[in-house]
N, C-alpha and C positions, 0 to 999 in steps of 0.2 A: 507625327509619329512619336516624338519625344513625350508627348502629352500623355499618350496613350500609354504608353511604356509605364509612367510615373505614375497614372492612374490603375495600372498595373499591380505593380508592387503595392500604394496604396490599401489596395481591397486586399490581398495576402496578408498585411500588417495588421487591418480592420478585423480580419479572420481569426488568424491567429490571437490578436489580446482581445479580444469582446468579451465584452463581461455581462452581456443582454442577457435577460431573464427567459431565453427560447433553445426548445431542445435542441431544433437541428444546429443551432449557433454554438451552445454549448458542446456538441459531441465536435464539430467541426474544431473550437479552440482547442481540444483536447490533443489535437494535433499540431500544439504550435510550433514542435522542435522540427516538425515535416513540413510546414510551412515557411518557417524561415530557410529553410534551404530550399524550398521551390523558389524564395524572392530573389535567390541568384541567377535565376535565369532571365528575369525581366533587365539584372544587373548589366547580362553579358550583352543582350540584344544594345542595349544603352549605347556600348560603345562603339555602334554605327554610326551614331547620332552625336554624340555627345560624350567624349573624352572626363571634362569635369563633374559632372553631373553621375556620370556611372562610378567615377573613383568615391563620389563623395558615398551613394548609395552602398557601394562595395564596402566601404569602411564600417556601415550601419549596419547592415546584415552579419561583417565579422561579428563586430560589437556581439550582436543578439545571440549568436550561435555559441559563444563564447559564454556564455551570462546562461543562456536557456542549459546548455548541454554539459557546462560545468568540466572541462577536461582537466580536473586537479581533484586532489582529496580533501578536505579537512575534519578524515575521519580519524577521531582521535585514537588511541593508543592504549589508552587508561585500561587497564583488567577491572571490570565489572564483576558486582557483587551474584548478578544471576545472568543466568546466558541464556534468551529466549531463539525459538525458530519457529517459525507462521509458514503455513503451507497449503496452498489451495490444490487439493487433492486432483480434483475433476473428479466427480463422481462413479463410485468401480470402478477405480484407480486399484490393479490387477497387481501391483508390487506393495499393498498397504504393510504389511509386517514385514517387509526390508526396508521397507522407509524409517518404520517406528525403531527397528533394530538399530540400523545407521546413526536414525537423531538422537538417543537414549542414551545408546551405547557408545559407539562410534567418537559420534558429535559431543558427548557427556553434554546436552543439553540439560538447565533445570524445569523447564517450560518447553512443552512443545501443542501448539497450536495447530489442530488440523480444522479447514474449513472444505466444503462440500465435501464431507463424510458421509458417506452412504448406510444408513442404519442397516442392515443386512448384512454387512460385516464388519458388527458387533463382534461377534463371537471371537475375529483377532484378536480383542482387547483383553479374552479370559483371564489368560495369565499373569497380566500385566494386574487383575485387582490387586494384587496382594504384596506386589513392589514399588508402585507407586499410587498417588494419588488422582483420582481420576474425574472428571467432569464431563457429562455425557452420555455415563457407559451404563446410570443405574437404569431400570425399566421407566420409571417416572419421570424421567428428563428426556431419555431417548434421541441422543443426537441434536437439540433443538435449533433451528436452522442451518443442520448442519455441521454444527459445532462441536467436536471433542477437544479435551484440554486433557495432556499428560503432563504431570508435573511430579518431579521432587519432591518438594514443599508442599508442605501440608495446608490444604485449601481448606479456611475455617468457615468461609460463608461460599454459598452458592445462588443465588438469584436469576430468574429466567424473567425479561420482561417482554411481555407481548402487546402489541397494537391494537388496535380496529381488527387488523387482518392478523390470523393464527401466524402467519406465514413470515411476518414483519415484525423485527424487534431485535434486543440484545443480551446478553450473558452477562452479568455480572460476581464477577469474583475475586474472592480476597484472602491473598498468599501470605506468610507469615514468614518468615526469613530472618534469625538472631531475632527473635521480640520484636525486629520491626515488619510493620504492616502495610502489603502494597498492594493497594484497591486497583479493582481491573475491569477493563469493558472489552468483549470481545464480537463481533459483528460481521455480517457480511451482505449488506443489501443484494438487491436483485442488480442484474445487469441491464444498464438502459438500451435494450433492444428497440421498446417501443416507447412510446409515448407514455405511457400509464406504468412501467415498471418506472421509466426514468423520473417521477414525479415520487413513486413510492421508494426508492432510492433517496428522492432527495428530503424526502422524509422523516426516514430513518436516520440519515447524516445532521438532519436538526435535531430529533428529539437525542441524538448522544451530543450531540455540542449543549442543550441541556443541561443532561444528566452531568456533564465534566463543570459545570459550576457547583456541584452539590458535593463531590468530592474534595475529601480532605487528605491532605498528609502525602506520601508518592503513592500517586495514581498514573496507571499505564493504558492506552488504549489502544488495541490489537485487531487486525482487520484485514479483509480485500474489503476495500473503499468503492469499488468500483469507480473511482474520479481521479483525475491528478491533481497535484497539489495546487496548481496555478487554477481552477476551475475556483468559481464566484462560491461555488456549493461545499467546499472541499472544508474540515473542520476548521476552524481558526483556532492556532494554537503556534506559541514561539520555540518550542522546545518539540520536535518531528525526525523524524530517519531522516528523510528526505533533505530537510534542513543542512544536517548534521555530517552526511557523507557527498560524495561527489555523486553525479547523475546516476543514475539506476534504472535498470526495467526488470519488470518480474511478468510483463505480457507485452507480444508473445516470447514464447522463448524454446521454440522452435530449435533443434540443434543446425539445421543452416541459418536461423538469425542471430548465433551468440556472438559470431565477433561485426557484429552491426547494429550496437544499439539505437542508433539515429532510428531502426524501426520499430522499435517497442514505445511501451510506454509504461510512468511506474503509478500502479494501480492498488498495488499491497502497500499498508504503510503501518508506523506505531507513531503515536505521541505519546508524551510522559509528561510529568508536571515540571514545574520550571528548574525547582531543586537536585532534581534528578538528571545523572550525566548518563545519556549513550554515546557506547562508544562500538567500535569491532561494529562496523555495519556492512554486511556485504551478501550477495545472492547466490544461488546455483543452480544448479540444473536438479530437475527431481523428475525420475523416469514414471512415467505414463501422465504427467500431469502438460497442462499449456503453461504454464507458469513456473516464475522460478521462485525459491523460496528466499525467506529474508529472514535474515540473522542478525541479531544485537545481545551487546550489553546492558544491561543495566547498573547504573552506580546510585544505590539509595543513600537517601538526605537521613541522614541520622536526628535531625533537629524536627 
């Protein structure tokens, strides 16, 4: 029985970190922080059996929980030079301008990132031509996967890159803030429901690990990733939200699952280049969306 047990947790642990090149193994890791707290139940049964053996596993699984779930901060403090906030709408999202009001206004964001934007209410954004800068809103660009950018800052370049498929690809843009210049990708893959979005997903998550070698000087990359950051597929990169703050979810975020993150997962992220400090990272609740939104600092490299 003790064998069993150990072989038990085993395959949870197997689950949980794989790093195998297969969908179903990949969406399964995605759930490693629910995994390692299922391996306390192989823990408990243990101590039928085997007093030593379950203390020792007992101490492995804190370890992990502790390490996976991050219950500290080390989100810095620093006042950043532009304050962004990324927001997956869920599309005919029914509160879009008190959202936009709130982040603008409210929030004094410089950057505001809305992704599953529903081009059909365009028409929200009228007013907004003539006060801020806009990405999205002209007929020619037209939401392109989704994507609108409200920004302060005067957006001197705009680029739309597209795939094989219309439908797959990324935003490119570049903010201008005191003379300096902060090159931008902003993206949203498909969600790996099936087998074939989750490959065109991970697609998409290569050709912008890509494009982020080609950038120069602070460059920021802005997104629902659809992956976590511990997945094989996820961008490689030293300088992440993720990295930089204590654990997070932005799905679900459900208002009975806000004070129990152990059930989400964090799926929204940014990365920045190395030079560049974020700081102020932290989520919330955004009414009519599944997600919650995520907020940072940014501190540009002046060199």
């Amino acid at each position: 029985m003790r064998l069993l047990i150990l072989v038990l947790y085993g395959v949870l642990l197997f689950l949980a970190f794989n790093q195998l090149d297969s969908y179903m193994l990949d969406l399964i890791a995605a759930l490693r922080g629910q995994l390692i707290l299922v391996s306390f139940l192989p823990v408990g049964l243990c101590y039928f059996y085997s007093k030593k053996m379950a203390s020792s596993l007992l101490v492995l699984s804190t370890i992990l929980t502790l390490v996976h779930f991050k219950p500290y901060s080390s989100n810095q403090r620093e006042v950043g030079d532009i304050k962004v906030t990324q927001i997956n709408l869920q599309y005919s999202n029914p509160n879009l301008q008190q959202i936009i009001y709130n982040q603008m206004i409210e929030e004094k964001n410089d950057i505001l990132v809305l992704l599953e934007f529903n081009d059909t209410q365009r028409h929200v954004l009228d007013n907004l031509n003539t006060e801020y800068h806009l990405f999205g809103y002209a007929e020619v660009e037209g939401a392109p996967f989704g994507i609108i950018v409200i920004s302060k800052l005067p957006i001197i370049q705009k680029q739309i890159k597209r795939f094989d498929n219309p439908k797959l690809g990324y935003v490119k843009l570049s903010f201008l803030h005191n003379n300096i210049m902060l090159n931008s990708l902003v993206f949203h893959p498909p969600s790996p429901r099936d087998r074939t979005l989750w490959t065109q997903r991970n697609s998409v998550l290569s050709k912008v690990q890509n494009e982020i070698k080609t950038l120069g000087g602070n460059w920021l990359i802005a997104g629902d990733f659809n992956t976590v950051p511990w997945s094989r597929y996820f961008i490689e990169a030293d300088n992440n939200c993720f990295d930089r703050s204590g654990f997070y979810v932005t799905w679900p975020s459900k208002i009975q699952f806000n004070g129990l993150p152990v059930l989400g997962l964090p799926i929204d992220h940014c990365i920045a280049s190395e030079k560049i400090r974020l700081t102020n990272i932290n989520t919330s609740f955004v009414k009519g969306s599944d997600h919650r939104s995520l907020t940072y600092e940014v501190k540009l490299s002046k060199q």
